[in-house]
Steps between C-alpha positions, in 0.01 A plus 500: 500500500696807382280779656400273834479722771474852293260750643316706304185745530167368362365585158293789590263414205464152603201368649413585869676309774196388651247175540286418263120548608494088492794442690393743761164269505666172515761643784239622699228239492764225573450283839800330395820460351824372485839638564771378271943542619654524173835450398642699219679375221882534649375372840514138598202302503407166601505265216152399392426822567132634329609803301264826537435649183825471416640737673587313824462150674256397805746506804150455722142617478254537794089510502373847645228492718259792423729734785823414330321568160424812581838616666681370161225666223564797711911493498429450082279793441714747744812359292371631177313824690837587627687500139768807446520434114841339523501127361820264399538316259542159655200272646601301785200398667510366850124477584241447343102519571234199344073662498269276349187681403254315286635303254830691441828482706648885554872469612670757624890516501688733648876638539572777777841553391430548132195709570242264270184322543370284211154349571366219241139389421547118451841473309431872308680794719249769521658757677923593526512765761765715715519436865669607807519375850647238729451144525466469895139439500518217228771353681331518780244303443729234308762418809129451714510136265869497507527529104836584402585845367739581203790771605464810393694648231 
């Protein structure tokens, strides 16, 4: 990756950095979810590993009860709420976020240090958006299972 890890300012004629209409309806009618550890390419993974859009393998996943839900959805929509307009150009996810709403699957994958959410409708990503925050609540609720983290960059 020749630009991995360059910063630059969003396109100011790009789309709004915000959630869609139905993935603010999905996020906040969901009673549950599931909380994915990812490992980025680069970072070791188990072998067997199930791969995550590929972008990342499983390291662990955990079922949220409707409280942990809630906490997580939240700690996603303040990540892209608190965007500056600075994103790199890498993606290396280390959590990701499973909704399913009606028949489709909405994944949401995320990378703090690169600034970047992409969210996906089945295997189709719907939405590539800037982000900005820390990972303390995610991880959080992931060492409460004991599901491994990957380092941070």
């Amino acid at each position: 990756f020749p630009n991995a890890g360059a910063v630059h300012a969003a396109d100011t004629d790009a789309k709004p950095n915000r959630l869609s209409p139905e993935v603010l309806k999905v996020m906040q009618n969901a009673k549950t979810a599931t909380l994915f550890s990812l490992a980025p390419d680069g970072v070791q993974a188990p072998a067997g590993a199930e791969d995550f859009h590929g972008h990342a393998a499983v390291l662990g996943k955990m079922a949220l009860d409707a409280k942990q839900s809630a906490v997580a959805i939240r700690a996603f929509e303040d990540a892209v709420v608190n965007w500056q307009g600075l994103k790199a150009d890498c993606f290396e996810p280390r959590h990701g976020l499973r909704i399913v709403s009606g028949k489709h699957v909405y994944d949401f994958v995320l990378c703090y240090a690169c600034g970047r959410l992409c969210v996906y409708r089945d295997k189709d990503v719907i939405l590539d958006l800037g982000v900005k925050g820390s990972p303390k609540v995610l991880n959080a609720l992931l060492v409460t299972k004991k599901i491994p983290l990957a380092p941070e960059f």
